[in-house]
N, C-alpha and C positions, 0 to 999 in steps of 0.2 A: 641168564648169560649177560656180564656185561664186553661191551666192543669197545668202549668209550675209550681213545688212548692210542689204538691201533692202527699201525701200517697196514694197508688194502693194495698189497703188493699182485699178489697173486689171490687165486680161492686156496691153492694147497697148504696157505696158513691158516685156514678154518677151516673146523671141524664140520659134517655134514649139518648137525643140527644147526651151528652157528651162521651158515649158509642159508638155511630152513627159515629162521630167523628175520635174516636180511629181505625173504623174498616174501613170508608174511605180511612185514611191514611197507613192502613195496606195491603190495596187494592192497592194502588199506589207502598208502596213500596213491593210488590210482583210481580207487573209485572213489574218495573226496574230490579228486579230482574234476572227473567226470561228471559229478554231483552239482559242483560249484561250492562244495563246501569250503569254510574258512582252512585253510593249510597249518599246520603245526609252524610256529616260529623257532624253530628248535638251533637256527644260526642265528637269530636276534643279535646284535650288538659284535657280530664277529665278521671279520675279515678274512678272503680265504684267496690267496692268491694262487694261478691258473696261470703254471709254465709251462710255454710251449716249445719246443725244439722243432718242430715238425708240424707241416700246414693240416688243416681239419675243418670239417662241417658238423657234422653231426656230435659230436664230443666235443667241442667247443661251445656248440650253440645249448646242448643240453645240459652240461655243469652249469656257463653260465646262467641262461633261465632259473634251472634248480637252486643253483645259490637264492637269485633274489627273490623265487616262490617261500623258500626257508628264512628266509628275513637276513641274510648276509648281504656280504658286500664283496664281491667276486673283481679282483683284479688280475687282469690279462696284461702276460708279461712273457715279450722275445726274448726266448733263449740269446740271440744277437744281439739283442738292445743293450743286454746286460753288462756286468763286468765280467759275466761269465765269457763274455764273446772276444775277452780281452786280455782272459788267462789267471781271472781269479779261479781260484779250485772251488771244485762242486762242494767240499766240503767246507768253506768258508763260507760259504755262500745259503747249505743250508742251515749252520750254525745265525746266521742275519736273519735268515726267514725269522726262525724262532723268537728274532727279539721283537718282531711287528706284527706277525699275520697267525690266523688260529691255525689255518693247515693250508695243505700245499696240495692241487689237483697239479699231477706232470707230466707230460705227453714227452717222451725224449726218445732217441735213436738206441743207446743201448740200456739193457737193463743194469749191465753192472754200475754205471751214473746212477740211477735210482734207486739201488741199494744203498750206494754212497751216502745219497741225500738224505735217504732217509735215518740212517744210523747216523748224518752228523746235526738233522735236526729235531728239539725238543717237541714239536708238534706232528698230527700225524700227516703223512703222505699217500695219496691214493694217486694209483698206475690207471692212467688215462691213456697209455697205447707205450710197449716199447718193442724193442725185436725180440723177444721171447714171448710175451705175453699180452692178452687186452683182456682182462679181468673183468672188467666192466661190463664188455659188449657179451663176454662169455657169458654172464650169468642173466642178462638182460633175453638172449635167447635161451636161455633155459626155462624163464622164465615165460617167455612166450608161446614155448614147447608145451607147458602146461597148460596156460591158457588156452589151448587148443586141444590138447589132447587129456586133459585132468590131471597127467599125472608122467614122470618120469619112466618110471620102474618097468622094464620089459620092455621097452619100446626099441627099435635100431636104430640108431642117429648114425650115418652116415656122411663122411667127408671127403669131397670130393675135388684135388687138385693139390696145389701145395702143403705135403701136411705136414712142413717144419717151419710155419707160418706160424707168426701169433696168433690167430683167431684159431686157427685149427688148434694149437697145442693146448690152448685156454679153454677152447670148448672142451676137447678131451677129458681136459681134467676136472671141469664143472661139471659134464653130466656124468662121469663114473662117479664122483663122488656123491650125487646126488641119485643112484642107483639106476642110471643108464646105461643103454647095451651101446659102444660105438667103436664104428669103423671106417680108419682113414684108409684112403685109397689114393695111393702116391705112385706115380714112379720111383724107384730105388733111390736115386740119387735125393729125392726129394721128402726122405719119409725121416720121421722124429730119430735122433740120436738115441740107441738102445738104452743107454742110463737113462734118459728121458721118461723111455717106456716103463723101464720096470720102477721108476718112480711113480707112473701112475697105474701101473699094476696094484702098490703099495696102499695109494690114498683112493683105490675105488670100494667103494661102498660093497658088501656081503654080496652076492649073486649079480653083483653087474662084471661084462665081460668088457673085453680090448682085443680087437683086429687090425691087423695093417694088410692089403693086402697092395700090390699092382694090377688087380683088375677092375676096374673101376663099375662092369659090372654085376660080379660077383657083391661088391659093396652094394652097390642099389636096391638089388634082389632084394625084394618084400619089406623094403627101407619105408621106415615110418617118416623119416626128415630126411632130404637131403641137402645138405648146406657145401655152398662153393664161397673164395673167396677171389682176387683176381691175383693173378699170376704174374704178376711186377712188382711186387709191395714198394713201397718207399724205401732207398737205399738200395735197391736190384736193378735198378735204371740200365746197368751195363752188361744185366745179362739179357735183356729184352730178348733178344732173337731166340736164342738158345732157350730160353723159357717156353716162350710162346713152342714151339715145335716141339721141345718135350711134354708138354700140356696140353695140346692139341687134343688128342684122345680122350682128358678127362673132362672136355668141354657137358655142361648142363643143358640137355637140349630133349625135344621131346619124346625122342628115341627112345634115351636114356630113363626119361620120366616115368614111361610105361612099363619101364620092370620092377617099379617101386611099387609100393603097398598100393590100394587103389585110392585109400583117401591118405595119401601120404601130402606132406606140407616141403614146399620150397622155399629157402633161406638164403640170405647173401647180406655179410653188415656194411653194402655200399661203401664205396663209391664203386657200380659195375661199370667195367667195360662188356656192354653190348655186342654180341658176336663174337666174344673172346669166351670168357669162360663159362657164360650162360649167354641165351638168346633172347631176342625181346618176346618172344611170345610164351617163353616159360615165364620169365621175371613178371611179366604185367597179367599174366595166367591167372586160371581161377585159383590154385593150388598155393602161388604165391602169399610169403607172410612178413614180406621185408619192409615194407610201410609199418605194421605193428611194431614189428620189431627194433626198427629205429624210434619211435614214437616209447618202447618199454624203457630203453636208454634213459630217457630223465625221469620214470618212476624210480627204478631202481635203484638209479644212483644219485637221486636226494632220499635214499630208503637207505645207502651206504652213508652219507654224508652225516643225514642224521642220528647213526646209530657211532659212529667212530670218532666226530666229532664233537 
């Protein structure tokens, strides 16, 4: 399978094994890692610049790292700074990349910009976070699913809270397509746009299922993961109140915890608000997997870097 070339926009542009693939190789390089062995220079002599539209810790700190583990050279650039802040079009702008940098890491607000950029430049673009999707973190807990559990296939992954949420729609469609059983647990107002769903009805893998329910739990019951994310995301700022009270019920807490599988694992791709939509004593809990799985973030995705670029 070659990737070399490709947009890492979402997972639903690769196929299961191609996913298979990426997380092989993110397997190898995490235990050189942990080895201390020498790292593949697989970005030697390339330059990859890392635009931001939108503040970040852990997706910043981990491309950049990754780049200079791969032997690149990672430049960080404000969406503001730019002349993008000043009304040149996305599409000028990614047609410029092309004539300086080997690829483009882009955290931005919407994803239609990131398709933009990516169709108007010669090199590839990997989705670092936008309002539909976070491809990255999806498959970095996927992968962490396994590390823990061996294996995808049969298991409930359960979501719990916003599930028309990037992290939630992106995990959805990671682990169906990766033969997972998963179920968001939304209030109505708050659950994936039905085209959405039977898009990932379409791209799940042979014997894996799709649930939405409003009982949150009903979701849990005999849930192998249950993953929350926090109920404000970036750009929601103005519904704060009205989120928080609609969401309220699908808070992560130890309640909750106890109708889940008994060796079931807890998830969250921080930044958590504490007391909002998990508690401190799930989150830092023995069950807790959210330190790994921040930490899989820059396997993975110098395991995407260096297979697309």
């Amino acid at each position: 399978m070659e990737l070399k070339g490709r947009d890492f926009l979402r997972t639903g542009d690769f196929s299961t094994e191609e996913l298979g693939l990426i997380l092989k190789k993110a397997s190898q390089m995490k235990l050189a890692h942990k080895k201390r062995e020498p790292v593949e220079q697989s970005l030697a002599g390339k330059s990859i610049a890392m635009l931001f539209q939108k503040p970040s810790t852990r997706t910043r700190l981990s491309f950049d790292v990754g780049i200079n583990q791969l032997g690149g050279h990672p430049i960080y650039l404000n969406w503001g700074d730019l002349q993008l802040g000043r009304g040149e079009t996305i599409n000028d702008t990614g047609k410029i990349f092309g004539c300086y940098v080997d690829g483009i890491v882009a955290r931005v607000y919407r994803h239609a910009d990131l398709e933009t950029l990516a169709l108007s430049s010669p090199v590839p673009v990997i989705n670092a976070l936008s309002d539909e999707f976070h491809p990255c973190q999806a498959l970095s807990d996927c992968f962490t699913i396994i590390e823990k559990k061996g294996a995808l296939s049969g298991l409930k992954i359960a979501f719990v809270g916003d599930g028309s949420c990037n992290v939630s729609q992106s995990l959805a469609e990671a682990v169906l397509q990766l033969g997972g059983n998963m179920v968001i647990a939304s209030p109505k107002r708050y659950c994936p746009k039905e085209e959405f769903l039977s898009e990932l009805r379409r791209l799940a893998k042979e014997g894996a299922a799709l649930q939405v329910t409003d009982d949150p739990v009903e979701a849990v019951k005999d849930a192998d993961v249950i993953y929350t994310d926090v109920w404000v995301s970036m750009g929601t700022e103005s519904e704060a109140e009205q989120r928080v009270r609609d969401l309220r019920p699908y808070q992560v807490n130890k309640d909750l915890l106890a109708i889940s599988a008994p060796d079931s694992i807890v998830m969250h791709c921080l930044p958590a608000h504490r007391g909002g939509e998990i508690t401190s004593d799930v989150i830092d809990g023995p069950r807790s997997v959210v330190w790994e799985q921040a930490e899989n973030r820059l396997h993975v995705q110098k395991s995407i870097m260096s297979l697309v670029l």
